[in-house]
C-alpha positions in Angstrom: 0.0 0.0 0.0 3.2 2.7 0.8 3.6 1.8 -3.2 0.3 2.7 -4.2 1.0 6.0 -1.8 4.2 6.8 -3.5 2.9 6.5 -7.2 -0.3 8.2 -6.2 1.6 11.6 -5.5 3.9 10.9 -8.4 1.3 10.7 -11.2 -1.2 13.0 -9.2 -2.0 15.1 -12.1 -2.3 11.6 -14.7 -4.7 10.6 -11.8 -7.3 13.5 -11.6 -7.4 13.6 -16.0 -8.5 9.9 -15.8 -11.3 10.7 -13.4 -12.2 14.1 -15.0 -12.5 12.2 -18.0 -14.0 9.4 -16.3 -16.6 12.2 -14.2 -17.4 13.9 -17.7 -18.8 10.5 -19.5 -20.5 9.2 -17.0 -22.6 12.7 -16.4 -23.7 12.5 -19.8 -24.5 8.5 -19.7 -26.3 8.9 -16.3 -28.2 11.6 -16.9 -29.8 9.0 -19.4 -30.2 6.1 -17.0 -33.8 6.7 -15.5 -35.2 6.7 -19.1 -33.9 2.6 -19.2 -35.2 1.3 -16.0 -38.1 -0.6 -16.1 -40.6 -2.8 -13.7 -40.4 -3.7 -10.7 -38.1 -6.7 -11.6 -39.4 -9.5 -10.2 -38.9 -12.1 -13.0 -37.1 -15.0 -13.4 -35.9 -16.0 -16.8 -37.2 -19.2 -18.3 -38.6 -20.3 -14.7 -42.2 -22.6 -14.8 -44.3 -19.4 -14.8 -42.6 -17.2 -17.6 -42.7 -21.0 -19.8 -46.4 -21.0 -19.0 -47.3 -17.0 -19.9 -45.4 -18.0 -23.3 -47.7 -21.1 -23.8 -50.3 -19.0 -23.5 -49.9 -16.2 -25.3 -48.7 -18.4 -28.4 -51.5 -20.7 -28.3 -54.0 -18.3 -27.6 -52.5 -15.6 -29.2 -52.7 -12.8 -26.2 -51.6 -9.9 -25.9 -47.9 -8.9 -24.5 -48.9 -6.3 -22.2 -52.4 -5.0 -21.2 -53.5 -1.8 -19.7 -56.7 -1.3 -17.8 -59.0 1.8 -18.3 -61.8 2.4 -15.6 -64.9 3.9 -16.6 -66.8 5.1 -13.3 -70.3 7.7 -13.3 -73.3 8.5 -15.0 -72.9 8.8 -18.5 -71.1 6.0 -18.8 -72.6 4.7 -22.5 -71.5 7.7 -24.0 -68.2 8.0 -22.5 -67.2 4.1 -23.1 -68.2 4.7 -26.9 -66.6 8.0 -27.5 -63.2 6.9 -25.5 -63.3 3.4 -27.5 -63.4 5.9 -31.1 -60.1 7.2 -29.5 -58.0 4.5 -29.0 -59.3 3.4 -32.4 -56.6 6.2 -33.3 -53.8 4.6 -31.5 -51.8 2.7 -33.9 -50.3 0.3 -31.5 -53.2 -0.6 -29.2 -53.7 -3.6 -30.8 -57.2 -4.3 -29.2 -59.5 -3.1 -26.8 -62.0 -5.6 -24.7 -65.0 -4.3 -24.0 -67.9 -5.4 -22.2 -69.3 -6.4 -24.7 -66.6 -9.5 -24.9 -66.7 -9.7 -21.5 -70.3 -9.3 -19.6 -67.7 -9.8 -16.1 -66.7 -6.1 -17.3 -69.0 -4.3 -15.9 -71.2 -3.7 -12.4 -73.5 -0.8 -11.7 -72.0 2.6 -13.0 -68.4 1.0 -12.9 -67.5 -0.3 -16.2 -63.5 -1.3 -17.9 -61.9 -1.8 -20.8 -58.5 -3.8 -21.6 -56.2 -2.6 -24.1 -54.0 -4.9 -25.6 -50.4 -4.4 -27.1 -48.0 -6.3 -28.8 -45.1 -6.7 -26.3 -44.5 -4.9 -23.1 -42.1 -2.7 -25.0 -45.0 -1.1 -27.1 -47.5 -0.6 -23.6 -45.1 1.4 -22.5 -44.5 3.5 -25.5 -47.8 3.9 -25.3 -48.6 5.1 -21.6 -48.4 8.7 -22.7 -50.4 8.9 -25.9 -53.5 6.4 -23.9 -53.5 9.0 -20.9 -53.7 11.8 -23.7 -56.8 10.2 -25.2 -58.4 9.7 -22.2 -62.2 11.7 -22.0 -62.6 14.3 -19.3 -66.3 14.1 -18.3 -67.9 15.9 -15.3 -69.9 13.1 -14.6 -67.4 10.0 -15.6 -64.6 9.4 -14.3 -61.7 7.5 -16.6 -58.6 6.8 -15.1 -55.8 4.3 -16.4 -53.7 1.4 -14.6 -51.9 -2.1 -15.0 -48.6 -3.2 -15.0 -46.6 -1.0 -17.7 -48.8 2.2 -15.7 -47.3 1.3 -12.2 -43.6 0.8 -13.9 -44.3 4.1 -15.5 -45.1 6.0 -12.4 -42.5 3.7 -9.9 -40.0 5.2 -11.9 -41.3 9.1 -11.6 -41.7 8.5 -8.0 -38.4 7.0 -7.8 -36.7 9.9 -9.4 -38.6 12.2 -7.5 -37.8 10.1 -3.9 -34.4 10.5 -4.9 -34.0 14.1 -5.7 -36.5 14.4 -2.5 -34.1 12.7 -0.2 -31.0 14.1 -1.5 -32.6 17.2 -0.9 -32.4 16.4 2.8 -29.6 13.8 2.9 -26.3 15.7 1.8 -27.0 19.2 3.1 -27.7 17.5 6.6 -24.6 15.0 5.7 -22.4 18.9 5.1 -23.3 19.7 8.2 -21.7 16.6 10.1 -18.7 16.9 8.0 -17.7 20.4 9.3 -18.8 19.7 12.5 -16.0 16.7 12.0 -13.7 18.7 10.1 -14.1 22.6 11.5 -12.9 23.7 7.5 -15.0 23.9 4.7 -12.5 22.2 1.9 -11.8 18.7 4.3 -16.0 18.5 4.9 -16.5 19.5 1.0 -14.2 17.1 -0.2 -15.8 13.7 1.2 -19.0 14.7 0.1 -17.6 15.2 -3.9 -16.2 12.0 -3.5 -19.3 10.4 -2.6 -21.6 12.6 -5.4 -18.5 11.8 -7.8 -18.8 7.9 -7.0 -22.7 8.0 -7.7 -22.0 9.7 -10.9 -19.9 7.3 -12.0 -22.0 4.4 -10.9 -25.0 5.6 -12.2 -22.8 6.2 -16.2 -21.4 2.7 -16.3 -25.1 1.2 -14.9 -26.2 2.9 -18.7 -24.2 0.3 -20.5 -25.1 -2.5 -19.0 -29.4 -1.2 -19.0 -28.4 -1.9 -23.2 -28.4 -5.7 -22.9 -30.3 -6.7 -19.5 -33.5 -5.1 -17.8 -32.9 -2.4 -15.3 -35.4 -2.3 -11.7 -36.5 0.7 -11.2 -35.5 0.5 -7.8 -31.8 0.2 -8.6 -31.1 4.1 -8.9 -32.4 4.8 -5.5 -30.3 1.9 -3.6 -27.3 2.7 -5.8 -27.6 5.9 -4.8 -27.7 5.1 -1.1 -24.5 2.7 -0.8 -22.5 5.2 -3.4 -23.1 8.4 -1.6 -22.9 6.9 1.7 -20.4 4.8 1.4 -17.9 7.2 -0.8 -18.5 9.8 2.2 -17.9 7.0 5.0 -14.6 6.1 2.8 -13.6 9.6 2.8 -14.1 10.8 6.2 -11.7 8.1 7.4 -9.1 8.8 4.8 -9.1 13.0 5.2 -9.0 12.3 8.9 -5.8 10.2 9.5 -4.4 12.4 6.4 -4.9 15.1 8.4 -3.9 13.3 11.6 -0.4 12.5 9.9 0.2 16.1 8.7 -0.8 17.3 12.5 2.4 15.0 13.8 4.8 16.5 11.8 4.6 14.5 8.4 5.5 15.7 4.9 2.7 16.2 2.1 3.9 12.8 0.7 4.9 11.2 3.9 2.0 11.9 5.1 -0.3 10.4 1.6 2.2 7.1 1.9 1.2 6.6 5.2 -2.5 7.5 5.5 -3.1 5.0 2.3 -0.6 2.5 3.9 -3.2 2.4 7.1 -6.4 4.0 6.5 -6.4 3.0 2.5 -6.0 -0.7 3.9 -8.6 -0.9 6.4 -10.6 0.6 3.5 -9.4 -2.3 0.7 -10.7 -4.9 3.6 -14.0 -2.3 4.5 -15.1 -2.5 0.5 -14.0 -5.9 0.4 -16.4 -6.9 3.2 -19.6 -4.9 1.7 -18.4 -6.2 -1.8 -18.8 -9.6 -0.5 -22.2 -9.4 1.4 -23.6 -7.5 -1.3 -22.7 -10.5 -4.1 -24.4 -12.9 -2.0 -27.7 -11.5 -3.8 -26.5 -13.0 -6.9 -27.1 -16.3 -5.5 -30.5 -15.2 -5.9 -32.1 -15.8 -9.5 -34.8 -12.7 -9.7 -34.1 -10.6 -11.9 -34.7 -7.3 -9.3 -31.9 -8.8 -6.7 -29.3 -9.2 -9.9 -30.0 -5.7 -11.1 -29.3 -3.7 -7.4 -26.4 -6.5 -6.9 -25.2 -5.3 -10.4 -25.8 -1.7 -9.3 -24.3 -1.8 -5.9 -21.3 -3.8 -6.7 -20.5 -1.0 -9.1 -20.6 1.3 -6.2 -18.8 -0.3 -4.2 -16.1 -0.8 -6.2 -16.1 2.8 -7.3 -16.7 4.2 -3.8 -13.2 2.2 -3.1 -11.6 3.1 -6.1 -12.2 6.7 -5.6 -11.4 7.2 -2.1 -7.8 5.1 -2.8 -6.6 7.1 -6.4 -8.7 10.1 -6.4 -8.8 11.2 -3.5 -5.4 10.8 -2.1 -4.0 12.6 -5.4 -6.7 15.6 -4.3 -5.4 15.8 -1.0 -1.8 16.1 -1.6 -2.3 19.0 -4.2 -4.7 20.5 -1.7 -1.9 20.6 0.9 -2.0 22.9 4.1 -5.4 24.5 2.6 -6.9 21.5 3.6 -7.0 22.7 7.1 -7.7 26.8 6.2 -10.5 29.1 6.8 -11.6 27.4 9.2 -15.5 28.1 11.0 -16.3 25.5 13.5 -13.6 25.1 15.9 -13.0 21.4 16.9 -10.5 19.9 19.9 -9.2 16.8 18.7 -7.7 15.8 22.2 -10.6 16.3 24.0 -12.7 14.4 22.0 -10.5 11.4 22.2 -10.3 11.5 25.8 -13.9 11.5 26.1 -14.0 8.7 24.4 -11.6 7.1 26.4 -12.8 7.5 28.9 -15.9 6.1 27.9 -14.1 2.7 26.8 -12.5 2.7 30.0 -15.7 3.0 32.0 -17.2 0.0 29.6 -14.2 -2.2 30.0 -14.2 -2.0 34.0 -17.3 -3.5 33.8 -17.1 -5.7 30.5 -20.0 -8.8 32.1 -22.4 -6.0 33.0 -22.2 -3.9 29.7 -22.4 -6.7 27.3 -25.8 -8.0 29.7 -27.3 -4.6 29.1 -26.7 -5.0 25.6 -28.5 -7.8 24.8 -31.4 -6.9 27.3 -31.3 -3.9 24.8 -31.2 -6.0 21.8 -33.0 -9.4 22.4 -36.2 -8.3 22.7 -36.7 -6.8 19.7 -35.9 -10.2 17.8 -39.2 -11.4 19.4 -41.3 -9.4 16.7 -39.3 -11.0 13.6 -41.2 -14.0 14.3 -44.7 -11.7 13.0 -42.9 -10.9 10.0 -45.0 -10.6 6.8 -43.2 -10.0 3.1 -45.1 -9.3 0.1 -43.9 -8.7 -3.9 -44.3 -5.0 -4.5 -46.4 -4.3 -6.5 -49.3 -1.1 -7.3 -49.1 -0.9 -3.6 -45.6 0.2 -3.9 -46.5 3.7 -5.0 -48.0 6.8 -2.7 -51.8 7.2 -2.7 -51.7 10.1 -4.2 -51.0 8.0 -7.8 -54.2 7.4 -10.0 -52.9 4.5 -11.3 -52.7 2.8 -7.6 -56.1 4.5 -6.8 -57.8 3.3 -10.3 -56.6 -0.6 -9.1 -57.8 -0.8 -5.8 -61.4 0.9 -7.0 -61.5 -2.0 -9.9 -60.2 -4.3 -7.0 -63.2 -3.3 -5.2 -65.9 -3.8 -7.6 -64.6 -6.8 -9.9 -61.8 -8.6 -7.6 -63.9 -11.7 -7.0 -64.3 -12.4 -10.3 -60.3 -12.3 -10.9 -58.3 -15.7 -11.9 -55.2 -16.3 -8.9 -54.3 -19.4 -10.7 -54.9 -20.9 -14.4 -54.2 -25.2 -14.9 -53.4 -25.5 -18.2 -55.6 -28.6 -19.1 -54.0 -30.6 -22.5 -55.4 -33.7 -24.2 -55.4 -34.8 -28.0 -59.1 -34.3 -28.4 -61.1 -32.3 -26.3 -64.2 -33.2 -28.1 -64.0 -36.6 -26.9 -66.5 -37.5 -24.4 -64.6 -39.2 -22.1 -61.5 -36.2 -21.7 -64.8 -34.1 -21.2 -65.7 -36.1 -18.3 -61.9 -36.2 -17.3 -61.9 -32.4 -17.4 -65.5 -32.0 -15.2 -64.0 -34.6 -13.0 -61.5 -32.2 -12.6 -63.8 -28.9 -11.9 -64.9 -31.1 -8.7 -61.8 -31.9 -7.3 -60.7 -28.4 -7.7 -64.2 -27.0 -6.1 -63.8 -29.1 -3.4 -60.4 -27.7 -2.0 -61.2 -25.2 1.1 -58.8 -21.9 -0.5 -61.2 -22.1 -4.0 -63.7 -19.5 -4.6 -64.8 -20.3 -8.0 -63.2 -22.5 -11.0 -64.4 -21.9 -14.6 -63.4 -23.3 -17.6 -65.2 -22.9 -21.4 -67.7 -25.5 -20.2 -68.8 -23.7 -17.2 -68.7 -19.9 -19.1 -70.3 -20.8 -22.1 -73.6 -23.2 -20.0 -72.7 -25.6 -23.1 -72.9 -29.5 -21.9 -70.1 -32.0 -22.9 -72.3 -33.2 -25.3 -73.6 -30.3 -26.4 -70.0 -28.7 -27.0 -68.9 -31.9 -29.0 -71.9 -31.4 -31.6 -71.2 -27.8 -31.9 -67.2 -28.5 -32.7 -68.2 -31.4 -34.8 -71.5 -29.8 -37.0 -70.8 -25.8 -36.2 -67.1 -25.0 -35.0 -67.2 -21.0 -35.7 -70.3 -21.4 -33.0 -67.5 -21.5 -30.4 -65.5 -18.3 -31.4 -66.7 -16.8 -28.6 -64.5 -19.4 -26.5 -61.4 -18.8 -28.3 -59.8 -17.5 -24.9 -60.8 -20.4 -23.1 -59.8 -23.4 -25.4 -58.0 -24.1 -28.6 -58.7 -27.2 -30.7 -55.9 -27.4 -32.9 -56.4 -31.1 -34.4 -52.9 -32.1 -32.5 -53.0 -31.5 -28.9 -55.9 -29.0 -27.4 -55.6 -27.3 -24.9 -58.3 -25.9 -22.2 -57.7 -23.2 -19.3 -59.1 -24.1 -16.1 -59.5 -20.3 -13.9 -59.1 -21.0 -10.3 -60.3 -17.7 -7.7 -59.5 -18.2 -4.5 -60.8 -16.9 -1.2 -57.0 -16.0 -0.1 -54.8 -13.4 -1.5 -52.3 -15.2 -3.9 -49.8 -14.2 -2.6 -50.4 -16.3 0.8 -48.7 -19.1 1.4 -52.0 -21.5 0.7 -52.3 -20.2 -2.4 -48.4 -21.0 -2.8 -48.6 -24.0 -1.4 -52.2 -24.6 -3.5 -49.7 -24.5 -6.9 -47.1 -26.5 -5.7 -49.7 -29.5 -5.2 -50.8 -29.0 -8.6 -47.9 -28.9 -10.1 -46.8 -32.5 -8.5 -50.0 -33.9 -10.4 -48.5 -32.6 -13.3 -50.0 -29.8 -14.4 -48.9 -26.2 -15.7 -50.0 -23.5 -13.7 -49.9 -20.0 -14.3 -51.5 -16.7 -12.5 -50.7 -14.7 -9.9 -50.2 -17.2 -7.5 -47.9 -19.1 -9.7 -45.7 -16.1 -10.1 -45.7 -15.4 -6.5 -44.7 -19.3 -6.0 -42.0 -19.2 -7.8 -40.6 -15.9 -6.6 -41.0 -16.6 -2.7 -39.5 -19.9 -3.2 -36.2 -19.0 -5.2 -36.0 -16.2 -2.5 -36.2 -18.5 0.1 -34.3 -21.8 -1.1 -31.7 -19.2 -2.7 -31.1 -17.3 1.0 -29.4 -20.2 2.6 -26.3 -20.4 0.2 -26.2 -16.7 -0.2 -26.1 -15.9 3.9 -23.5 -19.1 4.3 -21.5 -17.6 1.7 -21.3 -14.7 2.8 -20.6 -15.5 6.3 -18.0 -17.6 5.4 -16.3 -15.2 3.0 -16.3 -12.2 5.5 -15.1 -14.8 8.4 -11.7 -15.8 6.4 -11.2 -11.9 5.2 -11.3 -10.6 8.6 -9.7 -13.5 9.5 -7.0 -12.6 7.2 -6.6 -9.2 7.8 -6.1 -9.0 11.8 -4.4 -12.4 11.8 -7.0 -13.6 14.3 -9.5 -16.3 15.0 -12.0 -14.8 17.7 -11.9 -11.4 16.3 -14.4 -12.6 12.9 -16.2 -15.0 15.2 -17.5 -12.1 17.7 -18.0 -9.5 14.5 -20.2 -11.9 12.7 -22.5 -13.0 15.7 -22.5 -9.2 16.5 -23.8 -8.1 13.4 -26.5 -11.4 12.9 -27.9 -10.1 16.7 -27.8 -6.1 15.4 -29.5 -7.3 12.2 -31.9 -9.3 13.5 -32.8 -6.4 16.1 -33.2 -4.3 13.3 -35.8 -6.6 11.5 -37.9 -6.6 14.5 -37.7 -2.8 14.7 -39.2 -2.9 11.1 -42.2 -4.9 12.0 -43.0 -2.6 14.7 -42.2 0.5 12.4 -44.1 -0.6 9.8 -46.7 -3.3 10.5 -47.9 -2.1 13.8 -49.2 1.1 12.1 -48.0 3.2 15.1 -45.2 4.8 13.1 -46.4 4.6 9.2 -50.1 3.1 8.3 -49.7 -0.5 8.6 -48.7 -2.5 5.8 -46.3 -5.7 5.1 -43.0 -5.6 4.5 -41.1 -5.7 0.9 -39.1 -8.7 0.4 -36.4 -6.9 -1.1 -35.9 -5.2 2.4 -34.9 -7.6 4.5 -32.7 -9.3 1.9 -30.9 -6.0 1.1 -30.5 -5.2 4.3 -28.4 -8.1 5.5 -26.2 -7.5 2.2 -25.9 -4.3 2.3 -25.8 -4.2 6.6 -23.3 -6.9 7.1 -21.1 -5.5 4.9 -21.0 -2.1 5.9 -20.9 -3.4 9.8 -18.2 -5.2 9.1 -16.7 -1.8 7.4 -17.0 -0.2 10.9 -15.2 -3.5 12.6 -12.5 -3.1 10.1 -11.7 0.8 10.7 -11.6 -0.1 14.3 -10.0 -3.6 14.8 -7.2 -2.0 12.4 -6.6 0.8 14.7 -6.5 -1.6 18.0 -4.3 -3.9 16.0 -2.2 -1.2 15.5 -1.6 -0.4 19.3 -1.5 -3.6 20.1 1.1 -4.5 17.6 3.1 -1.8 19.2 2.5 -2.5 23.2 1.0 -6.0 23.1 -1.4 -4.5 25.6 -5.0 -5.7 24.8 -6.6 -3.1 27.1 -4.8 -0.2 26.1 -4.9 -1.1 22.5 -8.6 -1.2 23.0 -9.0 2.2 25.1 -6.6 4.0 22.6 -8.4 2.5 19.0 -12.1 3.6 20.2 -10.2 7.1 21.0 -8.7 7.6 18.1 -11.8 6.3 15.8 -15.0 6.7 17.8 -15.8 10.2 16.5 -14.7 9.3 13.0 -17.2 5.9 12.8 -19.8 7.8 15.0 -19.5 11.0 12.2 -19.5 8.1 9.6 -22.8 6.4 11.2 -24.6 9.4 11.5 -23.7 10.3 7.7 -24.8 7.0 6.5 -27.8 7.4 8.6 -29.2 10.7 7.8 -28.4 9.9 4.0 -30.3 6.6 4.1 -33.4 7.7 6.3 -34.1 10.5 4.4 -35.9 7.7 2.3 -37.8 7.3 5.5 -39.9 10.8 3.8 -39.9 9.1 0.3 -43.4 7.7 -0.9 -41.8 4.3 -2.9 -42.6 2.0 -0.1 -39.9 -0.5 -0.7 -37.7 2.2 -1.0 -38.6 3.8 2.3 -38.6 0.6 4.2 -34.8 0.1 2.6 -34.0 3.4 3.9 -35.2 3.3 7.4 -34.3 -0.4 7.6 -30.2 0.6 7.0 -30.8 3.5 9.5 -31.7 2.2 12.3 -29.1 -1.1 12.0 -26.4 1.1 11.3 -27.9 3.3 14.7 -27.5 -0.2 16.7 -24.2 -1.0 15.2 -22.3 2.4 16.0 -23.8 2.6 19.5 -25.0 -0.5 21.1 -22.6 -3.0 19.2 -19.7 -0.4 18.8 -20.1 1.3 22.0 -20.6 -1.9 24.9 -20.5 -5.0 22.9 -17.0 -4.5 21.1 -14.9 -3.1 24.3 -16.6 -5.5 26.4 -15.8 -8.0 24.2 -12.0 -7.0 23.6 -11.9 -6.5 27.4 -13.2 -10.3 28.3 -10.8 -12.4 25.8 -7.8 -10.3 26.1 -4.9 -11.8 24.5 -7.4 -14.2 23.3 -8.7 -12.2 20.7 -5.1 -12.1 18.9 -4.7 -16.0 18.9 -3.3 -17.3 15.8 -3.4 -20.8 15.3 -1.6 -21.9 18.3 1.2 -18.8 17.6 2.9 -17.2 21.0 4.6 -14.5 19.2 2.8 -11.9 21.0 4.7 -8.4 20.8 6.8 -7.7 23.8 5.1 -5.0 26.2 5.9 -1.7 26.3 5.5 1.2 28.5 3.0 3.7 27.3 
């Protein structure tokens, strides 16, 4: 690393051309990323759903993509016929279903239509000309929604969440920096590196939109770890910088040593959020690939920036670093206090660490009431018309909606006996406690077995009409059997419902297919992915301090922090005292531990290094202990608090995912820099002693020193 130091100041000016360069492309490339995100991303390429949606729409030739349009009021007649003359204009609505194809469409004075597109590509081409056709009537209202709406306006709320929150994050995130620093140039420059390492993040994630589908949700989280992260990178490199050129140190001295040090523990920081964050790519959904993608990305960059960049900028900066300076800060009194402090913790190391898990424990009682759902229209605020216009058609024709679909096949559906096979079949279904309703062409159409055989027989074009329901192709036919249930599809009977189906050998599709098959990759994935990363983080840190016990207690730290944090959300967020009660996101949770572990284990790093340190020079465990929480607490506490107030400024977004990401990282960074950090680590370090330096059976302990 006193290499990297050396050429760092050497080629300083090569340095800053290659990032200028580097800052200019990727403003222009970013600044068109929003415009290639799309849908939520929950998808799994060629899984059993997305095999069936393709059987379908080839043998039944439907539509790509659909959009909904809700007719509600008095003069609805009018209205329908005058807004179905419109879309008539749209070239690429490639049909509209009235109710007049579909009786089900309409109850009272609410009435729909579906428009049908080619591909999903062309719906959402679309979403601005349909909303410019749409009637305004005093006495109708018309409002649009379905799936390529809510992409449409997940992404605007995104954006605007993100401009929102950055609005309150990085001013507030300034303030702590001079409050750290006393001078605006070491609070400013931090907070560059940070925007700088979004920036950059955000131009490369452009190139990679071109050839895979984008979440919506990965600008916002990308923006999160970059920002954060770049800032928390920062901070502790200007501070031991600084620290360097306060002993006495030359310009480059001082840059050779601070990336020796600080730029290691921040090669083994990234390398432990790196890790935990890769862990998602164990998971095969399309959403937890995209924000893995993204937040590799910024990782990488945020370590890449604050080890090249940065130290190049600091050394041409020089003594200015520490002018003009408005906030007055004393360094030695800060670190006595905090010496104090981890003296007063490590006198009584048994009582501390039982206070902290009286503190902690009982908030793991409430993961047990943790729900997750898929987000979906309930993702976006209230205010949106397209969430509003769903939950009104939810209201009024829900009960008639198919959760599930059982793809029926046989060679000739006109024989009798498959007939009988197939009403056979409506029984069994009936008769299972979650099912509302089943209907198949049989049952929509009234027409008996018999009946139905003459008709396909003597008068085939009679059964046009049934053309969504069942294709008789002369080879192998094919009937859909609709299945409503009395659940929601996404709970876990309904999951369980196609699972039991499936082992009788039969397709299924729907909404409570796709649901399946999410929740169960999620879960069967989440084993490896945790084990992985617990493992990988165990033999870094293991690595890096030379120690056995040290990983051991920084993993079961951060799994007791995390899974504090987890019941926190539950009451945060499904209690309804805090926010109106709803269920939690399954991307939280997930990216949480990723992301979480990691950057906890970020914290460990900056301040096991420093104890290591000490204790490498004294071979006192105590006094290494007392003297590495001086010398770091305010730096990890200022770091915290950054991360903190940059992340929870989601908490006033309207995404809810995104909000429930933002509060979740909050409040376990909050527990890891006080309760963890604060009694559980000195505690700790105070109770094994030499213990926490063992090496494999080594003795070759440093000789002690006087200090």
């Amino acid at each position: 690393m006193e290499w990297l130091g050396r050429q760092l100041v050497r080629f300083r000016y090569g340095v800053l051309l290659i990032w200028a360069i580097l800052l200019a492309g990727s403003v222009y490339f970013g600044l068109q990323l929003p415009g290639e995100l799309r849908g939520n991303g929950f998808a799994i390429q060629d899984g059993r759903f997305q095999q069936v949606e393709d059987q379908l729409n080839e043998r039944f030739d439907r539509a790509g993509a659909s959009m909904i349009v809700l007719f509600e009021g008095g003069n609805l007649e009018a209205v329908m016929d005058e807004q179905q003359d419109r879309f008539g204009e749209i070239s690429s609505i490639d049909g509209v279903i009235t109710p007049a194809e579909n009786p089900d469409a309409r109850s009272g004075d609410v009435s729909y239509f579906v428009l049908e597109f080619e591909d999903y590509d062309a719906a959402e081409s679309s979403i601005d000309a349909v909303r410019d056709a749409l009637i305004v009537d005093t006495d109708t209202e018309v409002r649009l929604t379905g799936e390529p709406v809510f992409a449409d306006d997940l992404n605007e709320a995104s954006k605007n969440d993100l401009i929102r929150a950055e609005l309150i994050g990085i001013p507030v995130a300034l303030l702590v920096l001079l409050l750290v620093f006393g001078t605006p140039l070491a609070a400013l420059m931090p907070l560059l590196v940070g925007l700088i390492t979004f920036i950059v993040a955000a131009g490369s994630l452009f190139f990679f939109a071109q050839n895979m589908e984008l979440s919506i949700f990965v600008l916002n989280a990308v923006a999160m770890i970059a920002i954060a992260l770049g800032i928390d990178f920062s901070l502790l490199l200007v501070n031991r910088y600084r620290e360097e050129l306060t002993r006495g140190q030359s310009r480059e001295e001082a840059i050779v040593r601070t990336v020796a040090t600080a730029g290691r523990s921040i090669l083994f920081s990234g390398l432990c959020v790196f890790v935990g964050l890769a862990g998602l790519l164990f998971i095969q959904v399309d959403v937890f690939q995209a924000v893995a993608l993204g937040a590799l990305i910024a990782v990488a960059g945020a370590v890449l920036s604050a080890l090249t960049l940065l130290p190049s900028s600091l050394y041409l900066v020089g003594d200015a670093l520490n002018k003009g300076r408005i906030i007055k800060t004393d360094e030695t009194k800060s670190e006595k206090r905090w010496q104090k402090l981890a003296r007063f913790v490590m006198r009584r190391p048994v009582t501390m660490t039982l206070i902290a898990l009286l503190i902690l424990l009982p908030s793991l009682w409430f993961v047990r009431d943790l729900e997750l759902n898929i987000p979906d229209a309930d993702a976006l605020p209230t205010s949106y018309e397209s969430r509003a216009a769903l939950e009104r058609w939810d209201d009024v024709f829900g009960d008639n909606s198919t959760d599930a679909v059982l793809l029926f096949e046989a060679n000739d559906l006109t024989d009798p006996m498959i007939l009988e096979e197939l009403t056979s079949l409506i029984d069994e279904l009936n008769e299972v406690d979650i099912v509302d309703n089943v209907s198949t062409f049989l049952t929509t159409s009234g027409l008996t077995p018999e009946t139905f055989t003459q008709l396909a027989e003597a008068a085939p074009e009679q059964l046009a009409p049934l053309e969504r329901l069942v294709t008789l192709d002369g080879n192998t036919d094919l009937a859909l059997v609709n299945v409503s249930f009395d659940v929601p599809p996404s709970d876990k009977e309904a999951q369980a419902f196609v699972r039991d189906w499936r082992d009788k050998e039969f397709e299924v599709g729907g909404p409570a297919a796709f649901n399946e098959e999410i929740y169960d990759e999620i879960y069967d994935s989440i084993p490896y992915a945790v084990i992985t990363v617990i493992l990988a983080t165990f033999f870094i840190l293991m690595w890096a301090f030379r120690s056995i016990l040290i990983p051991i207690k920084a993993i079961l730290m951060n799994v007791l922090g995390l899974g504090a944090t987890f019941g926190l959300l539950v009451i945060v967020f499904e209690s309804g005292y805090v926010y109106d009660a709803e269920t939690i996101s399954i991307l939280t949770p997930v990216f949480i531990f990723s992301l979480v572990f990691g950057l906890s284990m970020d914290y460990e790093v900056f301040l096991v290094s420093r104890i290591e340190e000490y204790y490498r020079e004294t071979g006192d465990n105590d006094y290494a202990t007392e003297m590495g929480l001086a010398k770091t607490s305010k730096i990890i506490t200022s770091a915290a608090i950054i991360m903190i107030v940059v992340t929870g400024a989601f908490a006033f977004t309207g995404v809810s995912p995104i909000k429930q990401l933002g509060v979740g990282i909050a409040l376990a960074i909050f527990i890891d820099a006080t309760i963890i950090r604060i009694l559980l680590v000195p505690s700790l370090m105070k109770l094994f002693g030499d213990w926490n330096w063992w090496w494999f059976g080594k003795k070759d302990l440093p000789k002690r020193n006087m200090h």
